[in-house]
Structures are given as C-alpha cells and as structure tokens.
C-alpha positions as CSV (number, residue, x, y, z in Angstrom):
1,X,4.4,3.7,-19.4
2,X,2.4,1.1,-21.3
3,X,2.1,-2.2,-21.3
4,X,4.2,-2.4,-24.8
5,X,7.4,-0.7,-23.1
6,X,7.4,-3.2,-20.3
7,X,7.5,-5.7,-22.6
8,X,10.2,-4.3,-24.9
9,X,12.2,-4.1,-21.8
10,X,11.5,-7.4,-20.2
11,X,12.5,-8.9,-23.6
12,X,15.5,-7.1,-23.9
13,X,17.0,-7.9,-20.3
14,X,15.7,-11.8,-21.3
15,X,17.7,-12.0,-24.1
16,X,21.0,-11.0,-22.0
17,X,20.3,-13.7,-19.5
18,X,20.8,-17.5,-19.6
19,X,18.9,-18.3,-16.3
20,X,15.4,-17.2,-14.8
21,X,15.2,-14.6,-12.3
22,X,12.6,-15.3,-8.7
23,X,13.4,-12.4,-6.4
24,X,14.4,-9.0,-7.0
25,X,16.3,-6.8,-5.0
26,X,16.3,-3.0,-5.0
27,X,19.4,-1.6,-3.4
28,X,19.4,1.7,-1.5
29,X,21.9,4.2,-0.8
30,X,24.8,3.1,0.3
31,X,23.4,-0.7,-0.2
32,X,24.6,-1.7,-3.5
33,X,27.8,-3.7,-2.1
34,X,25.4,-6.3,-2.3
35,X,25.1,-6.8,-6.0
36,X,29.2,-7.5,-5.5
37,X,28.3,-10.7,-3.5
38,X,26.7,-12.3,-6.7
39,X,28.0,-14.9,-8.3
40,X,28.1,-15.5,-12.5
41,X,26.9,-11.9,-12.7
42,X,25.2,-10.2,-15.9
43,X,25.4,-6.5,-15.7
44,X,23.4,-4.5,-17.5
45,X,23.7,-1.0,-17.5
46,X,20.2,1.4,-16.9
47,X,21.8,3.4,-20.0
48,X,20.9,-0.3,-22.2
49,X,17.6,-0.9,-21.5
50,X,14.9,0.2,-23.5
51,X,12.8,3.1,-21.5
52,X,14.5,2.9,-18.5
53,X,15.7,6.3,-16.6
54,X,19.5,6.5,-15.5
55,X,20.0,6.9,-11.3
56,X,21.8,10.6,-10.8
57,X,22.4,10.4,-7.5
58,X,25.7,9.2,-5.7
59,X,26.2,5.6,-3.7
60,X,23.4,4.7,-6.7
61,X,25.4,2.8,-9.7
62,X,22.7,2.8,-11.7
63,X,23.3,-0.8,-13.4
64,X,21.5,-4.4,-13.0
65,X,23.2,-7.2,-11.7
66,X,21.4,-10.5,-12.5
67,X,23.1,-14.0,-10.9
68,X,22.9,-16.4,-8.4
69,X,23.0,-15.7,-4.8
70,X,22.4,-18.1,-1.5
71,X,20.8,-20.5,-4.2
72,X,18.6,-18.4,-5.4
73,X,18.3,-16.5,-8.6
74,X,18.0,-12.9,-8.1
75,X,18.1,-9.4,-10.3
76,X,19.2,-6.4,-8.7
77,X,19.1,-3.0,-8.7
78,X,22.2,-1.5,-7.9
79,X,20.5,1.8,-7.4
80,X,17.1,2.9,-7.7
81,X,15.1,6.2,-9.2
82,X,13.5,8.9,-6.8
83,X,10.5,11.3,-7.7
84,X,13.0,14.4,-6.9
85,X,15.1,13.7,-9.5
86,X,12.4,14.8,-11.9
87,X,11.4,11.4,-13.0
88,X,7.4,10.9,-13.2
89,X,6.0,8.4,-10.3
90,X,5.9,6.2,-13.6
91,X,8.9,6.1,-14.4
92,X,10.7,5.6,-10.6
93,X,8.3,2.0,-10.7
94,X,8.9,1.2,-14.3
95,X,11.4,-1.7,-12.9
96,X,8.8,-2.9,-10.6
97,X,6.5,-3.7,-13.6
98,X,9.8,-4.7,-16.0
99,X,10.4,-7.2,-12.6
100,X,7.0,-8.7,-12.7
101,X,7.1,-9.2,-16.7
102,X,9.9,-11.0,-15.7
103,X,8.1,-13.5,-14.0
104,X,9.5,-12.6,-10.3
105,X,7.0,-12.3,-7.9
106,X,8.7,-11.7,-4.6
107,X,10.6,-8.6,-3.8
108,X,13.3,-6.9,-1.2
109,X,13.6,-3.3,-0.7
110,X,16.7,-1.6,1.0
111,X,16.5,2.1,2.1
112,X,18.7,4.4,3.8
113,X,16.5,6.5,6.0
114,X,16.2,9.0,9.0
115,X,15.2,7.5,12.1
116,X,12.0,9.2,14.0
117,X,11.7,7.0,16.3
118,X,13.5,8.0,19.7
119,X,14.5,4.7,20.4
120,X,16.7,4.1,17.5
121,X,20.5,4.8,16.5
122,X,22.1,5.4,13.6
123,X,23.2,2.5,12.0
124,X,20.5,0.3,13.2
125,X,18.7,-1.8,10.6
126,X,14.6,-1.8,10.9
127,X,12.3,-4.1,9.1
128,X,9.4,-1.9,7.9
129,X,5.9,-3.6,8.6
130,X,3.8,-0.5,7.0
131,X,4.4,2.5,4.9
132,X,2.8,5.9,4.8
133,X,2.8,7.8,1.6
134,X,3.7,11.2,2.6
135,X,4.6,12.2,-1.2
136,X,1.4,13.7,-2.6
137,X,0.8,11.5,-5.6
138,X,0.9,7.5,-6.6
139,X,2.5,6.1,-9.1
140,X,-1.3,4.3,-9.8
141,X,-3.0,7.4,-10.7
142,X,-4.2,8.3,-14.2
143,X,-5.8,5.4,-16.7
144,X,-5.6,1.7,-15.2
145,X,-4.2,-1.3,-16.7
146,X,-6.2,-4.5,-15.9
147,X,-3.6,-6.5,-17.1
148,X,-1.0,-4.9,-14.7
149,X,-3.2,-5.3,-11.5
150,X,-6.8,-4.0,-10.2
151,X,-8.2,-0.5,-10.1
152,X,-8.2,-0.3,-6.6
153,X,-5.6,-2.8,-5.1
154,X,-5.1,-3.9,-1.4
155,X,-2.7,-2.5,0.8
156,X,-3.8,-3.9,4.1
157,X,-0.1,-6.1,3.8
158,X,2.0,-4.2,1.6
159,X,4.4,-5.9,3.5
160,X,4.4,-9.8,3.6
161,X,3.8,-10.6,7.0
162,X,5.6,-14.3,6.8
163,X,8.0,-12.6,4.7
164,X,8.8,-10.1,8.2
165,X,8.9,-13.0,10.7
166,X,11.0,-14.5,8.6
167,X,13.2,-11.5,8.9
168,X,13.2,-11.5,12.3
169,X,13.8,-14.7,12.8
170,X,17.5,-14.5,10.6
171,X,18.6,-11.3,13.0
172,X,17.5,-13.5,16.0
173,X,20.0,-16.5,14.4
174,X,22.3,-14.1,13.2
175,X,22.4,-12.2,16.5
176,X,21.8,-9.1,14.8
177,X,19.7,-6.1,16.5
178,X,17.0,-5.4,14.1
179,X,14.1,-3.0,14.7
180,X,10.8,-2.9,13.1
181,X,8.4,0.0,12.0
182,X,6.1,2.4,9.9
183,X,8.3,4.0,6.7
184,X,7.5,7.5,5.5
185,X,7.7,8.5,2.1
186,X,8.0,11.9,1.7
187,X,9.2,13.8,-2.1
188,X,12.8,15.0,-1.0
189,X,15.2,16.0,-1.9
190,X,15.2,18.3,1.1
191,X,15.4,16.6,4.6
192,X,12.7,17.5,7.2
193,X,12.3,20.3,9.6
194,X,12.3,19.5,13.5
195,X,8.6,20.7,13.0
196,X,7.9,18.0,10.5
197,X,9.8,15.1,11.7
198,X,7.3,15.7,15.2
199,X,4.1,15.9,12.5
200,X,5.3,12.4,11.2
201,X,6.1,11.0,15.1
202,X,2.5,11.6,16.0
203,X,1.4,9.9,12.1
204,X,3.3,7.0,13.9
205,X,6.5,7.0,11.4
206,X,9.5,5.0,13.0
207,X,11.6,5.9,9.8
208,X,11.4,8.9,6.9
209,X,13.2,8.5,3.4
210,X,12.4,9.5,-0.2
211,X,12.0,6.4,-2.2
212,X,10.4,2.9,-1.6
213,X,6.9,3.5,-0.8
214,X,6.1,4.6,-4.8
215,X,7.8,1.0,-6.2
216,X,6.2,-1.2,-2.9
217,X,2.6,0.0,-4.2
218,X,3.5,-1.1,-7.8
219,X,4.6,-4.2,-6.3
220,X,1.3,-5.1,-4.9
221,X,-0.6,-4.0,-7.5
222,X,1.2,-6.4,-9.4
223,X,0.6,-8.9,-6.6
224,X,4.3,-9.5,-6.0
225,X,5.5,-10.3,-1.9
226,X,7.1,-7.8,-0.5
227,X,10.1,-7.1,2.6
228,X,11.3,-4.1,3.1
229,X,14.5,-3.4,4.9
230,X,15.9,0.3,6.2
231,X,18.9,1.1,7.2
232,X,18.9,4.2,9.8
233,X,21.4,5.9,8.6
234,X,21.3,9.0,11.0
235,X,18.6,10.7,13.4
236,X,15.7,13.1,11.9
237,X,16.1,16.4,12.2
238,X,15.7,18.1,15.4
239,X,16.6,14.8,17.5
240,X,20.4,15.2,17.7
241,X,21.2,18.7,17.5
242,X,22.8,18.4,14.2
243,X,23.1,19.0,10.4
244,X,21.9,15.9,8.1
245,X,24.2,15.3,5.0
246,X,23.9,12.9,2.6
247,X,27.5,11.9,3.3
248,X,26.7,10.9,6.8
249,X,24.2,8.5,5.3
250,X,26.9,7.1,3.0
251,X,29.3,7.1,5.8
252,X,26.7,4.8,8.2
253,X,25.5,2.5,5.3
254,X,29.4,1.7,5.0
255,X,29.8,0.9,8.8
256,X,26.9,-1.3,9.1
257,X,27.8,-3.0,5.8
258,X,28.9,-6.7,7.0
259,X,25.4,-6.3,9.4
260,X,23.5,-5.6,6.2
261,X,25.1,-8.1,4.0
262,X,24.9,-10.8,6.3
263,X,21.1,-10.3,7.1
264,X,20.3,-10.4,3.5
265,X,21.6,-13.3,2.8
266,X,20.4,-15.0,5.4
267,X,16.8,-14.1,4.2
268,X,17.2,-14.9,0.9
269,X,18.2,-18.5,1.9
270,X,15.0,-19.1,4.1
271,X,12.5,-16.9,2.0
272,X,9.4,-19.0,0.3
273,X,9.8,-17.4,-3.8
C-alpha cells in the first residue's frame, strides 16, 4: 500500500465528516457494541472506502463509526482484518496508516483472546503492557516509507506506559478487576495445541489471539500512543479440559459487555490525546 492510497482514503473518509477525529478505536470480537454508544454517528461502510479490505468474520461488522464519545472525538472500527483471512500484513494495517493521515495520533485496541496465564478467567479484561509477535512476518517488511515512520522503529513501549496506568487507575475507580500482561500474536485461524499454549507460557505470554500485534507495530511506526485492552474470552487449550469455539468467545465478550463498556469510557475521558 503506498503512500497515494492512504491518501485517497484519508480524503475520502474527510469528506464524509464534519468534525476532526483524535483517537481511534479498533473493536475486537465481540467488542463492537461500543461503536453503538456514539453519539451523532457517521457510518461508513469498509465496502466505501477506497482500498480498504471488507472484515469476513462474524461479531466483526465491518463499518466505521466516526462521532463523539465522553467528549472526545473518536473513529472506530467496528471490526478489524486478520492475516488468516488471506489479507497481506499490509492490508490488515492499512487503517492504522488511513488513521494517522487522519491526523489521530493516539490509539485503543480491543481483543478477544485465550488466556495462558493460570491465574485468569474467562471473562476477565487484561491490559496488555507488551506484545510478542508469534506470526512469522511484519507488516513493516519489504521497501520503507520515510514519510510513514523510520526504517527501524522502537518498540521498547509499544504500549504507552502513562496510557496503562491510566488504565488501571479507571478499573481501580470503577471497581473493575482488570489484569495486566504480555499478548501473543500468532496467524490463526486455528487455536493452539496444549503443546503450544505451554511453548508460549514459558515465552511469558499472559494472553494468545490472532490480530493486534500487526496494527500496534504500524501504530508506532507511525509514532501514534497506544493501549491495548483484551478481553479473556475463554482458557487456552489444554488448561480446562475443553473444546475452544469461536461462539464461546462471542458468548463471553457478551457477558462482560457493561464491564467493557464502562472501562472504555472511562479511559477515554481521562486519556491525554
């Protein structure tokens, strides 16, 4: 994706709006009831805008939803694009860098994911403070543009430290129960064996999914801020002696919903744009 199509993009989303988006907000599986909550809405369906892929998988609506919400103006993604749906890495980040031509540069990711870390439960929400990129490949690789970020950009806080005490701090008002820990991005669609959920235990993963980690790197390489927010939406495999379905994670998502949507908000009123 060049620089061009971002642009053509960007402009085409611009001219549908009347206001000036800050922070954008990808919404994850089971997540999207969020884009509901916001007020004078634009919608813009994936299928409108110029090179952008259209979301196949279910709980993903595959539209953008651009208004106000806690005072703040936000654009969301109400559903996202995974590598295993046969999209290139470039094309799953595309509106990361559509984002940033935008002129946002802070961002929230939501996940639904598989909890690897004994301790948690099923429908506990965990504040990711570091990634691993278990997927094989980076949306960064092949020719660089300088305009778009460095060669070799920093990952040392691909997760904005303020932006995670901050996080905490709204469960701690809120009296939610939030965790926090190390995200795994692995390719999907498949879920893990027992074998590899232990591989990605002794890695130090808290939580495996199959998005996020390919549009957070595009997000600091485009110096944007990011927070990062999963949802454990059932136990890894081999934890729980049980099958994993994707309707289980649907089914959690929906339980923990008011949790979810009340933590969010609550960031976006204290979060520094």
């Amino acid at each position: 994706m060049n620089y061009s199509n971002i642009k053509e993009a960007s402009e085409f989303i611009q001219s549908k709006l009347t206001t000036q988006p800050e922070l954008g907000l990808v919404l994850g599986s089971g997540l999207g009831v969020l884009a509901d909550e916001i007020e004078n809405p634009t919608i813009i369906s994936y299928n409108e805008i110029p090179y952008f892929p259209e979301s196949t998988v279910s709980g993903h609506k595959g539209q953008l939803v651009v208004g106000e919400l806690e005072g703040k103006q936000v654009l969301v993604m109400q559903g996202r694009f995974h590598f295993y749906e046969g999209y290139t890495m470039q094309q799953v980040t595309f509106p990361i860098r559509v984002m940033k031509e935008l002129g946002i540069q802070s961002l929230i990711v939501t996940n639904a994911a598989g909890g690897i870390n004994e301790s948690f439960e099923p429908g506990d929400l965990m504040v990711i403070t570091d990634q691993i990129n278990n997927m094989g490949t980076s949306p960064l690789i092949g020719p660089n543009d300088e305009q778009l970020g460095a060669r070799f950009p920093d990952m040392s806080s691909a997760y904005d430290k303020e932006y995670v005490q901050l996080a905490l701090q709204a469960a701690e008002q809120l009296n939610i129960k939030v965790q926090t820990g190390v995200y795994v991005g692995n390719t999907g669609p498949a879920y893990e064996t027992p074998a590899e959920v232990r591989m990605l235990r002794t890695w130090g993963g808290d939580a495996v999914g199959m998005s996020t980690v390919p549009e957070v790197t595009v997000a600091n390489h485009s110096s944007m801020r990011v927070l990062g927010i999963s949802c454990i939406s059932n136990m890894a495999a081999g934890i729980l002696d049980q099958p994993l379905t994707h309707d289980e994670v649907i089914e959690t998502t929906n339980k923990v919903k008011q949790d979810f949507l009340q933590f969010v908000r609550k960031i976006i009123q204290t979060l520094p744009l």
